[in-house]
C-alpha atoms as a printed R data frame, in Angstrom:
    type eleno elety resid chain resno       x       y       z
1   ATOM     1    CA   UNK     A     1  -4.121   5.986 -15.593
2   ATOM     2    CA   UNK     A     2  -1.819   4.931 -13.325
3   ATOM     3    CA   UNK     A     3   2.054   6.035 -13.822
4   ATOM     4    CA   UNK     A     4   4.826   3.094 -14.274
5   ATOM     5    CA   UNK     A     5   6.219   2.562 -11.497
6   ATOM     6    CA   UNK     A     6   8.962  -0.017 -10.347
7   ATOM     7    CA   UNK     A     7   8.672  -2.313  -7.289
8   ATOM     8    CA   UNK     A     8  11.401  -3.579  -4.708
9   ATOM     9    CA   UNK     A     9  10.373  -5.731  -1.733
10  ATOM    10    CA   UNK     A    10  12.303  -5.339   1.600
11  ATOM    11    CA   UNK     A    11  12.433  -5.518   5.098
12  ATOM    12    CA   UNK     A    12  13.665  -3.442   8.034
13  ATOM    13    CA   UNK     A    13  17.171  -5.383   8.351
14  ATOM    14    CA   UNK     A    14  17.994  -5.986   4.084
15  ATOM    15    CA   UNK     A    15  17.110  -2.715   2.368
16  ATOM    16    CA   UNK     A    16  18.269  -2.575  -1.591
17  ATOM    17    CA   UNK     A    17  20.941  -0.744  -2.697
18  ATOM    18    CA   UNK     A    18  20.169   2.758  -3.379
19  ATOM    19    CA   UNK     A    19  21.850   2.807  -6.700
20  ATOM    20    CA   UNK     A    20  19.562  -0.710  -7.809
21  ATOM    21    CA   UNK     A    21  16.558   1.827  -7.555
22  ATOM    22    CA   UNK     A    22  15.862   3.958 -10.175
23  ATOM    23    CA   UNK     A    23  14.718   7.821 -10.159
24  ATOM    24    CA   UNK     A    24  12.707   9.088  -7.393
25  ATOM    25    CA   UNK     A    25  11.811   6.928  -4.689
26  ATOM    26    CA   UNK     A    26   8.719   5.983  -2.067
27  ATOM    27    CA   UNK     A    27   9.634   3.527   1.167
28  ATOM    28    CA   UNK     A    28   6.084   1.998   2.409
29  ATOM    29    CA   UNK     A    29   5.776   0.015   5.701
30  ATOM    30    CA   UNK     A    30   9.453  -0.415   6.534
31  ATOM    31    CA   UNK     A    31  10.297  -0.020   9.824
32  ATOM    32    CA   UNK     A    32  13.706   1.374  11.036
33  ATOM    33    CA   UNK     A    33  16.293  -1.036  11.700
34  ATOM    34    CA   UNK     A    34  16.447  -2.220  15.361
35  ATOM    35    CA   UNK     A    35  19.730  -3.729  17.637
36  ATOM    36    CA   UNK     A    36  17.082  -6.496  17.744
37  ATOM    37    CA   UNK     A    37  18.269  -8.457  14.629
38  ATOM    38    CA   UNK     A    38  22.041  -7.932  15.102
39  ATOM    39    CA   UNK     A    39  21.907  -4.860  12.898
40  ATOM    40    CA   UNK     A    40  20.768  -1.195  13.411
41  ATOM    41    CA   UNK     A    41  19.323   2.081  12.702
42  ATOM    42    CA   UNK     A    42  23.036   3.185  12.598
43  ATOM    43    CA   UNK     A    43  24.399   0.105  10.098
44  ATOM    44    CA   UNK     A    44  21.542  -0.204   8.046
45  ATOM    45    CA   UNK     A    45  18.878   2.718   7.761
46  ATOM    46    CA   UNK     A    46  20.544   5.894   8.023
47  ATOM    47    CA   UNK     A    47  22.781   4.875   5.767
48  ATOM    48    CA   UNK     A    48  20.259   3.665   2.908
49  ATOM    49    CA   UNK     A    49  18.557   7.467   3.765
50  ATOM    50    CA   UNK     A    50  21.792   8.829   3.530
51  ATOM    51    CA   UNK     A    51  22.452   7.701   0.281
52  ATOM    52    CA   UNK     A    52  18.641   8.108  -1.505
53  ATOM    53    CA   UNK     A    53  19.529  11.682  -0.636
54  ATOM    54    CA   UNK     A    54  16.850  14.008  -2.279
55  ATOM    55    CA   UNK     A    55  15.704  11.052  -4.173
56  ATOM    56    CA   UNK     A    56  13.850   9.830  -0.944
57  ATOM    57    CA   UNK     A    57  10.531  11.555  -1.766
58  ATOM    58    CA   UNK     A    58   8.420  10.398   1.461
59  ATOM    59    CA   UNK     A    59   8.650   7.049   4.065
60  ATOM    60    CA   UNK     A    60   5.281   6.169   5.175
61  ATOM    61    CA   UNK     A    61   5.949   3.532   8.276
62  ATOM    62    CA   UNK     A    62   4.089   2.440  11.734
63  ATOM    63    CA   UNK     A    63   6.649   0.792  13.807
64  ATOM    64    CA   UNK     A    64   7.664   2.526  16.992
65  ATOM    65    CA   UNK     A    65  11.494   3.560  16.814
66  ATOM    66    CA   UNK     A    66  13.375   6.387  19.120
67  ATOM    67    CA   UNK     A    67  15.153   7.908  15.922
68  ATOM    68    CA   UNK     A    68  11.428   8.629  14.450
69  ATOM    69    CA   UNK     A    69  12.722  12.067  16.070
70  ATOM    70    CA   UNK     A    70  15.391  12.947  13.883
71  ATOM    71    CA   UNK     A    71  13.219  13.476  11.270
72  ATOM    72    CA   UNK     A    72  10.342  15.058  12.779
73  ATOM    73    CA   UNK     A    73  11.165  18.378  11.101
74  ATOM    74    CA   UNK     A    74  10.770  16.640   7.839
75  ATOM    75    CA   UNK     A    75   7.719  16.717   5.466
76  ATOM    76    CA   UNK     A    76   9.279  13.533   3.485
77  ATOM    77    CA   UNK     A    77   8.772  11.115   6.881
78  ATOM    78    CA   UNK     A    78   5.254  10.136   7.922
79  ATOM    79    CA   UNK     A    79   6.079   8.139  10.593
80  ATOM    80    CA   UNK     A    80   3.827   6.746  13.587
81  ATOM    81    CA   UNK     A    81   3.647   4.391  16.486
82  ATOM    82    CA   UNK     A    82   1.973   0.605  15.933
83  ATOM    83    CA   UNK     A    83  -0.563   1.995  18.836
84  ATOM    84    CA   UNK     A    84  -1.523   5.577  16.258
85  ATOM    85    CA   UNK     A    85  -1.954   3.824  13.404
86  ATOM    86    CA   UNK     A    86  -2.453  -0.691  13.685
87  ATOM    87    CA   UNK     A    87  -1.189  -0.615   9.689
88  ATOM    88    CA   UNK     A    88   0.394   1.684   7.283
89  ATOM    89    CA   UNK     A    89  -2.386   1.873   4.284
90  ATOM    90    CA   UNK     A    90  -4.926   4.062   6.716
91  ATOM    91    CA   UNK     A    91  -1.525   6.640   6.932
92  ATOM    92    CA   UNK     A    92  -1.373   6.932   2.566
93  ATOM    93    CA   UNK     A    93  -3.660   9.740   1.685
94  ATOM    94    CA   UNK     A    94  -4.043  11.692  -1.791
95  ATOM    95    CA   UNK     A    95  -2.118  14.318  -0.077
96  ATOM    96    CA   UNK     A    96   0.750  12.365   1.034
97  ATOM    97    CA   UNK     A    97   0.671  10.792  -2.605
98  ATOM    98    CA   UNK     A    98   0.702  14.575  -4.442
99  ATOM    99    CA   UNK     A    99   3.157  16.009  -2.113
100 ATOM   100    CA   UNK     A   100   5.655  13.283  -3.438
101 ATOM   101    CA   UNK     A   101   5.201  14.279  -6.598
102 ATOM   102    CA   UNK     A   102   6.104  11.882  -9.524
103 ATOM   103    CA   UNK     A   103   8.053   8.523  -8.406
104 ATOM   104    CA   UNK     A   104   9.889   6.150 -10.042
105 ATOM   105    CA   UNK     A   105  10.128   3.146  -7.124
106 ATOM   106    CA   UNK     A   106   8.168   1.902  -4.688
107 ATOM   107    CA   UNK     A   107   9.852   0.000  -1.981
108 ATOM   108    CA   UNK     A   108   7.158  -2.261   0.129
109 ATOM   109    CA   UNK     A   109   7.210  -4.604   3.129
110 ATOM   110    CA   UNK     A   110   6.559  -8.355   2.149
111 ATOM   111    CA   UNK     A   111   3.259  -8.724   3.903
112 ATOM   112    CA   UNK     A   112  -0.727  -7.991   3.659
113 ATOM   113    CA   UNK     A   113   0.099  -4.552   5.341
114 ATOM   114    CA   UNK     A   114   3.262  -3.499   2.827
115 ATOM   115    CA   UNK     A   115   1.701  -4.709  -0.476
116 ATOM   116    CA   UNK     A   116  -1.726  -3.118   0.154
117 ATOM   117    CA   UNK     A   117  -0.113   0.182   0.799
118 ATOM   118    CA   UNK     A   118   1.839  -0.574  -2.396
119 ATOM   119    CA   UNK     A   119  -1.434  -0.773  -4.177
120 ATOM   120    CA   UNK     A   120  -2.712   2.300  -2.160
121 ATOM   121    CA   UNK     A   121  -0.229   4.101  -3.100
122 ATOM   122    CA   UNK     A   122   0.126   3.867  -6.837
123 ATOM   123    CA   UNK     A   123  -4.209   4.664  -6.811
124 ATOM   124    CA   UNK     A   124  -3.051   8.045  -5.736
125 ATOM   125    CA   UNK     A   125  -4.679   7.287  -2.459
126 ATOM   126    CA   UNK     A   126  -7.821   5.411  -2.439
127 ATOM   127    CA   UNK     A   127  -8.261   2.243  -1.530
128 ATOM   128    CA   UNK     A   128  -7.710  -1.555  -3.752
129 ATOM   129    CA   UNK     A   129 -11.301  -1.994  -2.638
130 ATOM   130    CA   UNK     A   130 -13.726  -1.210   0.085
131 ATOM   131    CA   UNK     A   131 -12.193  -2.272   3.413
132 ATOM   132    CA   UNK     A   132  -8.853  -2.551   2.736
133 ATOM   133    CA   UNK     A   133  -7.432  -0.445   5.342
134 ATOM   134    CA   UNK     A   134  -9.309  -2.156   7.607
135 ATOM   135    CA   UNK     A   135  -8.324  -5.487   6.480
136 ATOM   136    CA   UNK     A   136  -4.715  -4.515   6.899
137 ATOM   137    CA   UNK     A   137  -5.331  -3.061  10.306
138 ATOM   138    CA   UNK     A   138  -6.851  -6.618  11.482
139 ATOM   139    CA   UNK     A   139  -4.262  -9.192   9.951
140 ATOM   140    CA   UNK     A   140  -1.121  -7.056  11.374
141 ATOM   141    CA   UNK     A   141  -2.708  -6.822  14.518
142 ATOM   142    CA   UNK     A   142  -4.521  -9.625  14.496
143 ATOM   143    CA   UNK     A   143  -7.477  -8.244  16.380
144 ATOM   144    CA   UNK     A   144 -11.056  -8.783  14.058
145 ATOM   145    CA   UNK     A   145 -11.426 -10.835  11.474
146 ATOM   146    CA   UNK     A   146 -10.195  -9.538   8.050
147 ATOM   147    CA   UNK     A   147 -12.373 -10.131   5.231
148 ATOM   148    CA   UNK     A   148 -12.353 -12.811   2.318
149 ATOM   149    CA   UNK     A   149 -10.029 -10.884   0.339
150 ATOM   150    CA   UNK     A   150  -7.453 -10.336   2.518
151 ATOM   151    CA   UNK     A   151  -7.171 -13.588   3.534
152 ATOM   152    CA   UNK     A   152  -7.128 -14.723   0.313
153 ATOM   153    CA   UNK     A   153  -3.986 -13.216  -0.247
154 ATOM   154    CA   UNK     A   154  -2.439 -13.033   3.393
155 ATOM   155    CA   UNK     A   155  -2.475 -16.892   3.033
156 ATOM   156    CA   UNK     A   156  -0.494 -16.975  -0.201
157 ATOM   157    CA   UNK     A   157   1.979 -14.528   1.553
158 ATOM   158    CA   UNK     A   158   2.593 -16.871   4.449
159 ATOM   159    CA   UNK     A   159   3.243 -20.015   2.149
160 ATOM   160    CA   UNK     A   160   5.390 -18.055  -0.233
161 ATOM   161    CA   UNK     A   161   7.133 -15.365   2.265
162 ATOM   162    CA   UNK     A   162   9.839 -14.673  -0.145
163 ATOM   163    CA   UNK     A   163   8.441 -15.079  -3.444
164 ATOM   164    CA   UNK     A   164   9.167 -11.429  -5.015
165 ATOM   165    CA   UNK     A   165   7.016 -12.406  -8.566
166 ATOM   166    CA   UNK     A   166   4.234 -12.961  -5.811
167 ATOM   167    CA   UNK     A   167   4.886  -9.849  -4.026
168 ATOM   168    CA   UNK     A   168   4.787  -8.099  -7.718
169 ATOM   169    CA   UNK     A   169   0.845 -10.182  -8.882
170 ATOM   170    CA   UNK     A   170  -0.336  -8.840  -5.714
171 ATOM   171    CA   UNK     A   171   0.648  -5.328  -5.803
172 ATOM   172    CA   UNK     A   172  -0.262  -4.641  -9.320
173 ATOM   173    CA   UNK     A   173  -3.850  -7.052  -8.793
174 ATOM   174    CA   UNK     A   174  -4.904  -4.759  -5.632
175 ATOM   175    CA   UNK     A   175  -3.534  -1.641  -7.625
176 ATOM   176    CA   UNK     A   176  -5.919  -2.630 -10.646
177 ATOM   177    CA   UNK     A   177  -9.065  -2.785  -8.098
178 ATOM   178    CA   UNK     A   178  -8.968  -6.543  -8.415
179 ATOM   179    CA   UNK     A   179 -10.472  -5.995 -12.077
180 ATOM   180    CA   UNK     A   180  -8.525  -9.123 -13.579
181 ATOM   181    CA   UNK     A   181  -9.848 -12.091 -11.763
182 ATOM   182    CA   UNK     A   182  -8.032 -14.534 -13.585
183 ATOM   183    CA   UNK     A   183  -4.601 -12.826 -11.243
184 ATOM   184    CA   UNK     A   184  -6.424 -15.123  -7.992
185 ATOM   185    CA   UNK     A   185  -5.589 -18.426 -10.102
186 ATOM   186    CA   UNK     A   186  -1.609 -18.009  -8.735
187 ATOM   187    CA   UNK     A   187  -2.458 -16.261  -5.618
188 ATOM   188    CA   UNK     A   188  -5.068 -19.184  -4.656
189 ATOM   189    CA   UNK     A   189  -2.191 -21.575  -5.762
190 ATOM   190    CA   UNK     A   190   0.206 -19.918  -3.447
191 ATOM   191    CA   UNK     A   191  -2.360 -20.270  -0.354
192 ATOM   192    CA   UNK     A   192  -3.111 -23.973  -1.015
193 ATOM   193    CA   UNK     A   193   0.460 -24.045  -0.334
194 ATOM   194    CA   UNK     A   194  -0.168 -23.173   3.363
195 ATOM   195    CA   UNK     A   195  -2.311 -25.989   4.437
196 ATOM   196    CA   UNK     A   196   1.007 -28.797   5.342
197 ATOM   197    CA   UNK     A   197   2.728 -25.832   7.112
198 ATOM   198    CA   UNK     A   198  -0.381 -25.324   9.008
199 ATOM   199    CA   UNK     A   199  -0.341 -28.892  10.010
200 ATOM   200    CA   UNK     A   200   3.447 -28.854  11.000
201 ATOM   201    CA   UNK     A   201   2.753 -25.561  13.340
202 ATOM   202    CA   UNK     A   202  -0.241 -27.311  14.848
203 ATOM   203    CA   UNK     A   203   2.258 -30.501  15.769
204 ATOM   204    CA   UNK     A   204   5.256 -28.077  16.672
205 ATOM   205    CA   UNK     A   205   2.621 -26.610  18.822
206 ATOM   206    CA   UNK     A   206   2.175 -29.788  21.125
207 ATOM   207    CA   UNK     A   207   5.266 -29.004  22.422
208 ATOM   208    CA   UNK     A   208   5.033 -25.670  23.514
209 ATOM   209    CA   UNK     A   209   6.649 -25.371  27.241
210 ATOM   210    CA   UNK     A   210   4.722 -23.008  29.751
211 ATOM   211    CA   UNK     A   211   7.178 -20.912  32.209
212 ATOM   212    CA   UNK     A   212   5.744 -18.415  34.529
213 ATOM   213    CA   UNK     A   213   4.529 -15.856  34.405
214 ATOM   214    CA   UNK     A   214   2.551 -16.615  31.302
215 ATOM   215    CA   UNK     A   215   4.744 -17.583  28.593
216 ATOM   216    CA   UNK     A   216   4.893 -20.551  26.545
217 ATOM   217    CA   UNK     A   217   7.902 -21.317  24.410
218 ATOM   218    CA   UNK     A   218   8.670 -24.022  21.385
219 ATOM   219    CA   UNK     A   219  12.021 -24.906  19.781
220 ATOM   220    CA   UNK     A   220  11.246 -25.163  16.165
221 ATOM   221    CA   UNK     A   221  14.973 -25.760  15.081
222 ATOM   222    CA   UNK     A   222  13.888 -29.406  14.562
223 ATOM   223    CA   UNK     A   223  11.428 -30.089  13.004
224 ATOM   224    CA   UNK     A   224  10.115 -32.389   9.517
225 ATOM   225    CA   UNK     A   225   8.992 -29.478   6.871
226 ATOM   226    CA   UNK     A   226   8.386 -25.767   6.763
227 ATOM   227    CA   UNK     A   227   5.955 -24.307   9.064
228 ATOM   228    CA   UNK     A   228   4.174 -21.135   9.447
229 ATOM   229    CA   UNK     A   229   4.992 -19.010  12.208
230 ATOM   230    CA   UNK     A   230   2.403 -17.082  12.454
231 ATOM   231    CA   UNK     A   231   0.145 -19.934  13.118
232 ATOM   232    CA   UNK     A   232   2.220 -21.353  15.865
233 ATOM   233    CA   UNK     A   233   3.089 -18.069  17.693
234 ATOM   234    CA   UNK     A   234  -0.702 -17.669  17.861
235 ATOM   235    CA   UNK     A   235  -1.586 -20.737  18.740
236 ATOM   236    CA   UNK     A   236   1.000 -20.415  21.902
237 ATOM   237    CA   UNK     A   237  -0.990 -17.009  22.498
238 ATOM   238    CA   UNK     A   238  -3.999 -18.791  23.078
239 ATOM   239    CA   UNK     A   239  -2.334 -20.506  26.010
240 ATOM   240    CA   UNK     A   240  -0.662 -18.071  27.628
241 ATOM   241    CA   UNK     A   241   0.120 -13.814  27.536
242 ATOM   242    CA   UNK     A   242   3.782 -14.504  25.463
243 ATOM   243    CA   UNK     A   243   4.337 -17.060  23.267
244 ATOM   244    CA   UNK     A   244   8.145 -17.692  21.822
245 ATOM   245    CA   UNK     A   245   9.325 -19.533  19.100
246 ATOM   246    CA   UNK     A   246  13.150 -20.193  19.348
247 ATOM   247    CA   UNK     A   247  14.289 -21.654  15.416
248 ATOM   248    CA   UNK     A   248  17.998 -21.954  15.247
249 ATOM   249    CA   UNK     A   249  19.620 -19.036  15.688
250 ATOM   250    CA   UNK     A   250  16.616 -16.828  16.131
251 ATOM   251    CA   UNK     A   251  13.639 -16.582  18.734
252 ATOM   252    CA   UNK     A   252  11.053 -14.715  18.463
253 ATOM   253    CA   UNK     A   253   8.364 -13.444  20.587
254 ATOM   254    CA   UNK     A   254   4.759 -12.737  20.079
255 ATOM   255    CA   UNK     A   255   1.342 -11.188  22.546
256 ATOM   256    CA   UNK     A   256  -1.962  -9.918  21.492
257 ATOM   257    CA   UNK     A   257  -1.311  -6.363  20.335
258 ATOM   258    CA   UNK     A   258  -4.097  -5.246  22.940
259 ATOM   259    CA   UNK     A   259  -2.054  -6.602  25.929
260 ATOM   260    CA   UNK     A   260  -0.027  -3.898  27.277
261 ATOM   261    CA   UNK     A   261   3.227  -5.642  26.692
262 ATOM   262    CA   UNK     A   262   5.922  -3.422  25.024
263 ATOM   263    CA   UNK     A   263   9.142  -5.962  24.414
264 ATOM   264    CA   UNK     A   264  11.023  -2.883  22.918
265 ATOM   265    CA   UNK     A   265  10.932  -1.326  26.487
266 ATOM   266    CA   UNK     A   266  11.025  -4.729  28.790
267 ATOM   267    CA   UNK     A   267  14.227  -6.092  26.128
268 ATOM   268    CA   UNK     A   268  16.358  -2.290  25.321
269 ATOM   269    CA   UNK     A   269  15.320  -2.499  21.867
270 ATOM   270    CA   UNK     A   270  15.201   0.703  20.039
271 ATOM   271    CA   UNK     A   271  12.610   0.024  17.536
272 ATOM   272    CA   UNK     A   272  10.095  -2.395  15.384
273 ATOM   273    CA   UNK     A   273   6.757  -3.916  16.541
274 ATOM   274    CA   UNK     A   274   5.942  -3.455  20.275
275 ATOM   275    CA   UNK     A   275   4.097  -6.906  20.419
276 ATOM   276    CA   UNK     A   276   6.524  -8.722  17.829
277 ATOM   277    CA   UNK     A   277  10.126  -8.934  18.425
278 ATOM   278    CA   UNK     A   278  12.786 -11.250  17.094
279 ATOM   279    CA   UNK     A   279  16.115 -11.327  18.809
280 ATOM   280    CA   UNK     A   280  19.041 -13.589  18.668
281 ATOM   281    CA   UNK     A   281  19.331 -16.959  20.642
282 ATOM   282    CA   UNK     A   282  22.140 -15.574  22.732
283 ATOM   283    CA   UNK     A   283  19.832 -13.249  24.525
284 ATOM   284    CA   UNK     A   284  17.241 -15.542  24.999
285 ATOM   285    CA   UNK     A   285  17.676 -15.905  28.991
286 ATOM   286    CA   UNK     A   286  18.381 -12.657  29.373
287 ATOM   287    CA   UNK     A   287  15.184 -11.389  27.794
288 ATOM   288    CA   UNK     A   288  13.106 -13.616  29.817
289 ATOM   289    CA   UNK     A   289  14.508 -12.576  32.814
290 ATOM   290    CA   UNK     A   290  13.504  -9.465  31.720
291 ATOM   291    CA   UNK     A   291   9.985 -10.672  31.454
292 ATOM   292    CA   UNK     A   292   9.552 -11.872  34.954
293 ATOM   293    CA   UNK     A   293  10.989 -15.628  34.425
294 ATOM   294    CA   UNK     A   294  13.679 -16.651  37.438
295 ATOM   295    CA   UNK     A   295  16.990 -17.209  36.099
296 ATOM   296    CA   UNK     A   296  16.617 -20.815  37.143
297 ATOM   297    CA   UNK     A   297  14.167 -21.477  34.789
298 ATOM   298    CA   UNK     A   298  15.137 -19.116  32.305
299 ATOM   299    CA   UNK     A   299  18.628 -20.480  31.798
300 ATOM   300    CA   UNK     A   300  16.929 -24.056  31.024
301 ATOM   301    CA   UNK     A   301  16.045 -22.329  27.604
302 ATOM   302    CA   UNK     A   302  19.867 -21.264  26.951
């Protein structure tokens, strides 16, 4: 029987207070806070660490991030690159689960890749259901084709990216081995959801501007609904080697994870996804200068 165990969902850059969680605590798929977003390791991680103390029983994460060193020298930290390990359930053994010992909290990432180690997790180990890992592995890289399940729910995640009582269904439905089929009823609800921001990407898309060499970028600050990212940032890969998305404030830029591009390195960025990094607006020119684009053309994107 599975042990209670509370859920938080986070991401990299807005962590929960430390004193919100209760008793013992697990982090699962969050990456260490990058200069990328505005914030960093310094502001935002260490801190939250800091404060967890001896509480912290073990962070499980993927994302490539220079302070991954500081902690090397501790049993609690099972860190990796996104090229070791393509998603964070394959890195949650029955090991890593019994050398915690007994947790209270499980903080998760708000995707396909944080829930299912969520889920993982609380089996002591083993996966939701056959595949799984693999599943993960293919929508955060998005290299293969994950199975029915997985999309299933990844589709519901991208309509609904902030609904925590989703987050919650999904955990405790892939921690329950999917026994309770009546649980797909809101999650199928969630992913009809998708379809009209699937059409708005697709029209956003039209738009997409092609700079050399090889990247394609779309303002998305205007636009008539929500859209889904995702969708359009791959859609702009199939045209060129980068695709960005600027919306508002934010751009954000997006190649195949097999294509040798490492925006951490080519943009100063400490940390986060090597194919997937978001930065802000104001260092938009000077981060495609950095990716080959004359300053001519770059500063028509300012």
């Amino acid at each position: 029987m599975m042990q209670p165990v509370e859920l938080s969902f986070a991401s990299p850059r807005k962590l929960p207070k430390p004193k919100d969680l209760c008793g013992n605590v697990v982090v699962l798929d969050i990456a260490f806070a990058s200069e990328a977003g505005g914030k960093s390791f310094e502001t935002v991680t260490l801190p939250f660490i800091e404060a967890l103390g001896s509480r912290l029983r073990a962070w499980v994460d993927h994302h490539d991030s220079l302070h991954h060193a500081r902690y090397a020298e501790d049993a609690r930290f099972v860190l990796s690159t996104k090229a070791e390990h393509g998603a964070c359930p394959e890195m949650i053994t029955p090991a890593i689960v019994a050398r915690a010992g007994r947790i209270d909290t499980l903080v998760c990432h708000v995707d396909f890749d944080g829930l299912a180690s969520g889920a993982k997790w609380l089996r002591g180990g083993e996966e939701p259901y056959p595949g799984c890992d693999a599943d993960a592995r293919a929508i955060d890289t998005r290299i293969g084709t994950p199975g029915p399940i997985a999309q299933r729910i990844d589709r519901a995640l991208r309509a609904r990216p902030r609904d925590h009582a989703l987050f919650g269904l999904i955990v405790r439905h892939l921690a329950t081995g999917l026994t309770d089929a009546s649980l797909w009823q809101p999650i199928d609800a969630a992913g009809a959801e998708l379809a009209p921001l699937e059409a708005e990407s697709r029209r956003l898309a039209k738009s997409f501007a092609r700079v050399e060499p090889g990247i394609v970028i779309v303002d998305a600050t205007t636009r008539r609904g929500p859209y889904d990212k995702t969708l359009l940032l791959l859609v702009g890969q199939e045209r060129a080697t980068v695709s960005a998305v600027i919306d508002g404030d934010n751009v954000t830029f997006a190649a195949a994870f097999d294509s040798g591009i490492n925006f951490l390195e080519k943009f100063g960025i400490s940390g986060g996804m090597p194919t997937v990094v978001s930065i802000h607006r104001s260092k938009l020119t000077s981060a495609l200068e950095a990716l080959g684009v004359k300053p001519t053309e770059a500063s028509r994107f300012a």
